[in-house]
C-alpha positions as CSV (number, residue, x, y, z in Angstrom):
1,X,18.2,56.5,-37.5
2,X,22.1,55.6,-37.1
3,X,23.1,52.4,-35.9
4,X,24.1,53.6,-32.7
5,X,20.7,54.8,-31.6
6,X,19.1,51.4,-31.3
7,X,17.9,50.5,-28.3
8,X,19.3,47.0,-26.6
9,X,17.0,44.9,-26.1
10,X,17.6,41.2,-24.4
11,X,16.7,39.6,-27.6
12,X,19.6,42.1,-29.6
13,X,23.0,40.4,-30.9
14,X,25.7,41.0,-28.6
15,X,28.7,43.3,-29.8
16,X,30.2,40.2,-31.3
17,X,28.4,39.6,-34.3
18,X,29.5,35.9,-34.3
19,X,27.8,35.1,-31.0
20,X,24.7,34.0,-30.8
21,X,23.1,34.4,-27.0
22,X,20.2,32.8,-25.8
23,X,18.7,34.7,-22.8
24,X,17.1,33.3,-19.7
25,X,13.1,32.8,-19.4
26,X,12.5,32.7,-15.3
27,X,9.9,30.7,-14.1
28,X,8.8,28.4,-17.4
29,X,6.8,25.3,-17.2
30,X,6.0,22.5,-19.7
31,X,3.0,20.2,-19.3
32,X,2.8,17.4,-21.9
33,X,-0.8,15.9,-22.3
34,X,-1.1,12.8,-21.0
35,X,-4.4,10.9,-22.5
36,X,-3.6,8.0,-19.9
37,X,-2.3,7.6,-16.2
38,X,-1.0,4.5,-14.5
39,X,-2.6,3.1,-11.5
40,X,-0.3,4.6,-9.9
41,X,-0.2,7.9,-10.3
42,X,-3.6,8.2,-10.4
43,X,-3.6,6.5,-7.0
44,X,-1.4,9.8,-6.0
45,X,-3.1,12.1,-7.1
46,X,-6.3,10.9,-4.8
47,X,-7.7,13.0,-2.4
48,X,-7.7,12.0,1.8
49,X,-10.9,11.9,2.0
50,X,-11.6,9.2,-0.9
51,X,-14.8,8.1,0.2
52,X,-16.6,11.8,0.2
53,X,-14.8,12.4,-3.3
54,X,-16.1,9.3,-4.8
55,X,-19.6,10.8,-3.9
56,X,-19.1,14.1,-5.3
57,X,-17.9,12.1,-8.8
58,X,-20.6,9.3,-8.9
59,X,-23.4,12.9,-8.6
60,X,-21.8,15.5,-10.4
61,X,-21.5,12.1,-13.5
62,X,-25.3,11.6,-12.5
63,X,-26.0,15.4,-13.0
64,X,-24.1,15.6,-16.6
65,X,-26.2,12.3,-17.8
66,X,-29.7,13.8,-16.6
67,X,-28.8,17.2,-18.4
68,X,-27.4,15.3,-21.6
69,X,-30.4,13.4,-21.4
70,X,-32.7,16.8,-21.5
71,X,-30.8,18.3,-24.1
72,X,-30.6,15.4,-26.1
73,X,-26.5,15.1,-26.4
74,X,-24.8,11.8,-27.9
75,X,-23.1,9.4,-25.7
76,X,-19.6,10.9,-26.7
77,X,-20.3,14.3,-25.3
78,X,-21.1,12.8,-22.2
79,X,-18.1,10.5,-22.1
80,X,-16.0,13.3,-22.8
81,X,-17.5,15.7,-20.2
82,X,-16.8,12.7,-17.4
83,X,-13.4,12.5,-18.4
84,X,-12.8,16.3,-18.3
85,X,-14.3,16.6,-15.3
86,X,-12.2,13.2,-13.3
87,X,-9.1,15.5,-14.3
88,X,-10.6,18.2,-13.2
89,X,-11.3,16.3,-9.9
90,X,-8.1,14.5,-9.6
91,X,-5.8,17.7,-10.5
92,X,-7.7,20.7,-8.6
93,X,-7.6,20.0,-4.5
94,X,-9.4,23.1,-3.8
95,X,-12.5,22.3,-1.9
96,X,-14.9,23.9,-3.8
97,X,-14.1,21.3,-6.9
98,X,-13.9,18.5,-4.4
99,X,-17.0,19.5,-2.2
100,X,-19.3,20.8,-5.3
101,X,-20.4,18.4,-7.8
102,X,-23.0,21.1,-9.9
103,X,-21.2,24.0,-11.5
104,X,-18.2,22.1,-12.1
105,X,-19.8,19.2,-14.0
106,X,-21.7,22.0,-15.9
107,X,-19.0,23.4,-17.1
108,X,-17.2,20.0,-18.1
109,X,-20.1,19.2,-20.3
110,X,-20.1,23.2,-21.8
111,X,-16.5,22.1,-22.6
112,X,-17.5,18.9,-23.9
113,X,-20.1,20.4,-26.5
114,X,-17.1,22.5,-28.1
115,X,-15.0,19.4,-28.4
116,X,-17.4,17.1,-29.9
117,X,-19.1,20.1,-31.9
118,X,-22.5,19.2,-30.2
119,X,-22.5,23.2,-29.4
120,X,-24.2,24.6,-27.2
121,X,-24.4,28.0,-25.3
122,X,-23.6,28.2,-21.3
123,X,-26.7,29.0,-20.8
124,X,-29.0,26.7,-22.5
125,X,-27.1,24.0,-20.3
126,X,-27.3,26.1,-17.1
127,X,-31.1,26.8,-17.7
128,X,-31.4,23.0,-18.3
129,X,-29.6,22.4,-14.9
130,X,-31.7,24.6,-13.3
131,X,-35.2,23.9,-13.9
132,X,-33.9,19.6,-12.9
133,X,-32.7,21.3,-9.2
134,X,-36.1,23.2,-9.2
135,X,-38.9,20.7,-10.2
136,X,-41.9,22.6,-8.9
137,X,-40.6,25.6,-9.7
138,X,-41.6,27.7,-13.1
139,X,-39.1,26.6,-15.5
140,X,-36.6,29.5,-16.9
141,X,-35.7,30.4,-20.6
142,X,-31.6,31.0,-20.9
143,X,-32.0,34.6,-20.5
144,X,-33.1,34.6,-17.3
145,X,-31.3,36.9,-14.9
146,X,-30.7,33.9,-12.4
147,X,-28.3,32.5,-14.8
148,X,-26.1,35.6,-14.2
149,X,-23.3,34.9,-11.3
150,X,-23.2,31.0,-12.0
151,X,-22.4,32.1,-15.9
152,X,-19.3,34.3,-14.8
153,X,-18.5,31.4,-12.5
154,X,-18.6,28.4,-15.2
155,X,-17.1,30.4,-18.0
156,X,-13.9,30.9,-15.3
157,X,-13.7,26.9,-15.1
158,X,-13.4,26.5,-18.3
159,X,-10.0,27.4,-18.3
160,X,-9.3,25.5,-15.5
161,X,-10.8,22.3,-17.2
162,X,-8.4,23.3,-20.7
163,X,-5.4,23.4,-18.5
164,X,-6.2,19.8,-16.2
165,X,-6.6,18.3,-19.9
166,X,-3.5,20.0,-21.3
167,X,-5.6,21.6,-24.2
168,X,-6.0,18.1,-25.7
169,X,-8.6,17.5,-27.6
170,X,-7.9,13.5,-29.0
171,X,-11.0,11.9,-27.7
172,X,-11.5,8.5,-28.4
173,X,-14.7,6.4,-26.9
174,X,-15.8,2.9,-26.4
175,X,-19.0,2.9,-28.1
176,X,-17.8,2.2,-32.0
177,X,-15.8,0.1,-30.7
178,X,-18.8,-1.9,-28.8
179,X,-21.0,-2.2,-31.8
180,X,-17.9,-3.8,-33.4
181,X,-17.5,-6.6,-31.1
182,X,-21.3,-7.0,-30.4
183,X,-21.0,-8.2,-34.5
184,X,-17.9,-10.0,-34.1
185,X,-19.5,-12.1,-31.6
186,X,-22.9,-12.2,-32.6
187,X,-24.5,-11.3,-29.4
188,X,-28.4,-10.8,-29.7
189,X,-30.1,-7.2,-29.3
190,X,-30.3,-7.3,-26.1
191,X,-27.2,-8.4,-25.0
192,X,-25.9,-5.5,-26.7
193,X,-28.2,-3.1,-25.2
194,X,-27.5,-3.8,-21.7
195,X,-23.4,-3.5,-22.9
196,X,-24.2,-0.3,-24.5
197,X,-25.7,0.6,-20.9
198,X,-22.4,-0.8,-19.3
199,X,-20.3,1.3,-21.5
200,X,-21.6,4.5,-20.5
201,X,-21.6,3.4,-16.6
202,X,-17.9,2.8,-16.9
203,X,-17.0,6.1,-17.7
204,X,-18.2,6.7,-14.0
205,X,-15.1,5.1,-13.2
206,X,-11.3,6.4,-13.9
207,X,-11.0,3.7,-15.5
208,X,-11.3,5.8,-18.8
209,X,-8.1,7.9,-17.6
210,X,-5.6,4.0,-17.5
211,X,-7.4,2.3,-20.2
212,X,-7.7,2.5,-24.4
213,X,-11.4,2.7,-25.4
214,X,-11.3,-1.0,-27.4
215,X,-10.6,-2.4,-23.4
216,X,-13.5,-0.3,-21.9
217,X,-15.6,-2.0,-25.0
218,X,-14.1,-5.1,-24.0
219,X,-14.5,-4.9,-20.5
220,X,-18.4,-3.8,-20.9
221,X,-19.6,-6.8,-23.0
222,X,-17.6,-8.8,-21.0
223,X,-19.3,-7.3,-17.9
224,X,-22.9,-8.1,-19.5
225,X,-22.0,-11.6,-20.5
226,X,-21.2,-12.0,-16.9
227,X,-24.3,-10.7,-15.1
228,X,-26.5,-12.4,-18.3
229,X,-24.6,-15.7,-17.7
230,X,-23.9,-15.4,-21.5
231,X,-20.7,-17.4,-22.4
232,X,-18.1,-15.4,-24.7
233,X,-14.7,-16.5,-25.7
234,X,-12.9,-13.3,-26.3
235,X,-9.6,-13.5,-28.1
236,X,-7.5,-10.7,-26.2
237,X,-4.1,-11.3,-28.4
238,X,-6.1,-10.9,-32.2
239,X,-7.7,-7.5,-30.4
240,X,-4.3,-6.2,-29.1
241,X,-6.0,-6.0,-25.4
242,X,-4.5,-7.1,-22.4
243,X,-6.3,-9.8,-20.7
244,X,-5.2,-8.7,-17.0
245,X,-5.8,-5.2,-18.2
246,X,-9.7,-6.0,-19.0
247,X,-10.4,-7.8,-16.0
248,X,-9.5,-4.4,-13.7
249,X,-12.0,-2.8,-15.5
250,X,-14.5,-5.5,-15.0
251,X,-13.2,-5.3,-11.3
252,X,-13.7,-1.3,-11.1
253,X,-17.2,-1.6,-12.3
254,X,-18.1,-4.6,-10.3
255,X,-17.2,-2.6,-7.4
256,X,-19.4,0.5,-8.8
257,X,-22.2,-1.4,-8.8
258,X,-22.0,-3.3,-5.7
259,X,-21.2,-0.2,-3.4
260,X,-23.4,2.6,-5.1
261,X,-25.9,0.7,-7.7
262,X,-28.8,3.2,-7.6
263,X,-26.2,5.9,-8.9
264,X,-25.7,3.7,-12.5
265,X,-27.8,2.7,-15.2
266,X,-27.3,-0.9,-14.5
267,X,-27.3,-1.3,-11.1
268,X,-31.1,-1.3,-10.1
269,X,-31.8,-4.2,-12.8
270,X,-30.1,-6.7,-10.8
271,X,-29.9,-8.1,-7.4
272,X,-26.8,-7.6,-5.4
273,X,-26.0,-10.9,-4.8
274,X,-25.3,-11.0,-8.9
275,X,-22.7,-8.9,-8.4
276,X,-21.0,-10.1,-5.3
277,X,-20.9,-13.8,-6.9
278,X,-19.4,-12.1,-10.0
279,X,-16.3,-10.2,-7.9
280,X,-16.0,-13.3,-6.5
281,X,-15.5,-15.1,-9.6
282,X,-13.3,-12.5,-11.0
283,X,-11.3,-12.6,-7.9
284,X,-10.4,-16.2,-8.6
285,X,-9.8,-15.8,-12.0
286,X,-7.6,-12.6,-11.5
287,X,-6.0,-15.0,-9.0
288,X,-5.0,-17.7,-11.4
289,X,-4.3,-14.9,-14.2
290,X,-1.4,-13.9,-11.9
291,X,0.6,-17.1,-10.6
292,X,0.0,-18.2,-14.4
293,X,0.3,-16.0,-17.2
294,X,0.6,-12.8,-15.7
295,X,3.6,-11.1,-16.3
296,X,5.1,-8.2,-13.9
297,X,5.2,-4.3,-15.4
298,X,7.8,-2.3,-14.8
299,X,5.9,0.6,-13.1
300,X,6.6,4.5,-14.4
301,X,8.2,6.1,-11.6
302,X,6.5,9.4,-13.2
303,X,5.8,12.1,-10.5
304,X,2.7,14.4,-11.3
305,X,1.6,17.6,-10.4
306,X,-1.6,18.6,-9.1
307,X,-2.5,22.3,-10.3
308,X,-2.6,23.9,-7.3
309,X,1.4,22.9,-6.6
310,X,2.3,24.6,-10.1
311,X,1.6,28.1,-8.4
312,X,0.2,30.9,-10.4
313,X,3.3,33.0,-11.7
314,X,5.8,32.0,-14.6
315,X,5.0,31.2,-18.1
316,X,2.9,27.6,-18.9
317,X,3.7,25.3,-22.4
318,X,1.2,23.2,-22.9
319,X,2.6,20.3,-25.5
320,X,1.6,17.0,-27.3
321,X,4.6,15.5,-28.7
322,X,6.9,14.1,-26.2
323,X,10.1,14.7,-27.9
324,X,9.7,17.8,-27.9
325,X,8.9,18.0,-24.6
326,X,11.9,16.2,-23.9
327,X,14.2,18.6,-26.0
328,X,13.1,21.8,-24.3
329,X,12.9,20.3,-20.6
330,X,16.6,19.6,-21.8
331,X,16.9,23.5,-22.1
332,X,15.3,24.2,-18.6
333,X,17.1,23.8,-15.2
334,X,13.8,23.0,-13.4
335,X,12.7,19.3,-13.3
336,X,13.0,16.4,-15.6
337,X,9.0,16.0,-15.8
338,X,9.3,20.1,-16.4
339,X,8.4,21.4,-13.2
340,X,9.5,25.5,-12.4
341,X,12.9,26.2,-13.9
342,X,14.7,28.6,-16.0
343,X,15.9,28.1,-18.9
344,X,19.8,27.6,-19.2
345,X,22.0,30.5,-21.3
346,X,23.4,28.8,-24.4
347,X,25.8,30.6,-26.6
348,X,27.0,29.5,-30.1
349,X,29.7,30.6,-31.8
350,X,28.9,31.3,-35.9
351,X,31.5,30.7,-37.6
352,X,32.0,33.3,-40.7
353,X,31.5,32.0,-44.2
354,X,32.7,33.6,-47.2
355,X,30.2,34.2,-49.7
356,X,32.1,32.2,-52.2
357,X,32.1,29.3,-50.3
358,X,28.4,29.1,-50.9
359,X,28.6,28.8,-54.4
């Protein structure tokens, strides 16, 4: 074949052999993970209807921990499948995700078995999710022909939950973190149980989205010392923990258990005047946090994308490190946070070198 019957492709030199032509990509968009979100985006990203979506999160989280508990998984599968399935939540506004609390919780705890090797099969988990719904019913085996459309259904999810979660698979959890401190301190058995129970109930929260696992740890023995009236002196600066950022949490599950305590672990054991007096307390001591020490943050003016806005055509990079995310959004003419663009035509010139010079 002679030179001259190649074809041209867009990716062939051009005539000019000391050109180098880098040809347009239409349509390209980059999502970098993002393991945390501010308070404020995540307040974006909330749905209209905030009341009917909290319900939908608080019993598709119930759901994952009654089939976890069936199945026997650890806490860190479970963590990890209410995580996946908050971004799922806060990222997807169709209505089926935000209306349906069943299938989709299902399939963020399938996902969750792969990523904390606790595997598995779709339908072990749907069989287990079937015969809780249907009590008096006779109890089905995985290969039950019932199990048919609502596999096909959760096995499409699961794509959907990879992309909300940017293929990411660094999980990190409060619970090592909890025995830890429960040593450190030298809290009794007991103590530690019901902060082990606290631990769990916070990931019913999105507080796990804003906060590092060694805070929700913080935030859950804290949490138990309150409601046990157990006095702990916590050093936040020798744990690298933000005393303002602890409190939230503590203020997030204070409100969980005061609006919907039969949906927790911890809830029923106390009354629910414990946990007003305890928001009540926290309120003052949030209150004196900020006209003393607190300190003003410069909020991230970050603008985020819910999946549905992204639109289905073009090409999607899904990336970890932000600078290279930074480099190639530097390359596309779409948006700085790599919304749809195209990517710009750059041309070098090569300059020729002799082959002596490279001696």
């Amino acid at each position: 074949m002679t030179p001259s019957s190649h074809t041209a492709t867009p990716f062939s030199p051009s005539s000019n052999p000391t050109t180098v032509e880098a040809y347009s990509f239409s349509n390209t968009y980059i999502q970098r993970s993002r393991p945390y979100l501010t308070t404020a985006q995540i307040d974006t990203l909330r749905p209209s209807d905030e009341a009917r979506t909290i319900q939908t999160r608080l019993a598709a989280c119930q759901w994952i921990v009654q089939i976890s508990r069936v199945l026997q998984f650890p806490v860190r599968t479970v963590a990890t499948a209410m995580i996946l399935y908050h971004r799922l939540l806060l990222f997807n506004k169709t209505p089926y995700f935000q209306e349906t609390p069943t299938d989709p919780s299902v399939a963020a705890l399938f996902v969750a078995c792969k990523i904390e090797d606790t595997l598995k099969k779709s339908r072990e988990i749907l069989a287990a999710s079937y015969n809780l719904r249907h009590p008096n019913a006779e109890p089905i085996n995985p290969d039950s022909a019932l199990l048919e459309e609502t596999t096909k259904r959760v096995i499409g999810m699961e794509r959907t939950i990879l992309e909300t979660s940017s293929f990411d698979f660094r999980n990190r959890h409060a619970q090592p973190f909890l025995i830890k401190f429960c040593r450190l301190y030298e809290v009794g058995s007991r103590l530690a149980h019901r902060a082990w129970e606290v631990s769990v109930d916070v990931y019913r929260t999105l507080s796990p989205l804003r906060s590092t696992p060694h805070a929700l740890a913080l935030a859950s023995l804290e949490t138990a010392c309150r409601l046990e009236n157990y006095p702990i002196r916590i050093m936040y600066e020798d744990l690298e923990a933000s005393r303002d950022d602890v409190l939230s949490i503590i203020d997030d599950l204070l409100e969980l258990y005061t609006n919907y305590s039969t949906q927790t672990t911890v809830g029923p054991k106390y009354q629910g005047t414990a946990y007003l007096n305890a928001r009540i307390e926290l309120n003052r001591e949030r209150k004196r946090l900020a006209n003393g020490h607190g300190h003003a943050r410069t909020p991230i003016s970050l603008q985020l994308q819910n999946m549905s806005d992204r639109g289905n055509s073009g090409t999607i990079r899904f990336m970890i490190d932000p600078e290279r995310e930074s480099k190639e959004c530097g390359m596309l003419d779409g948006a700085a946070d790599g919304g749809m663009g195209t990517a710009k035509v750059v041309k070098c010139v090569l300059t020729p070198t002799s082959p002596w010079s490279q001696r």
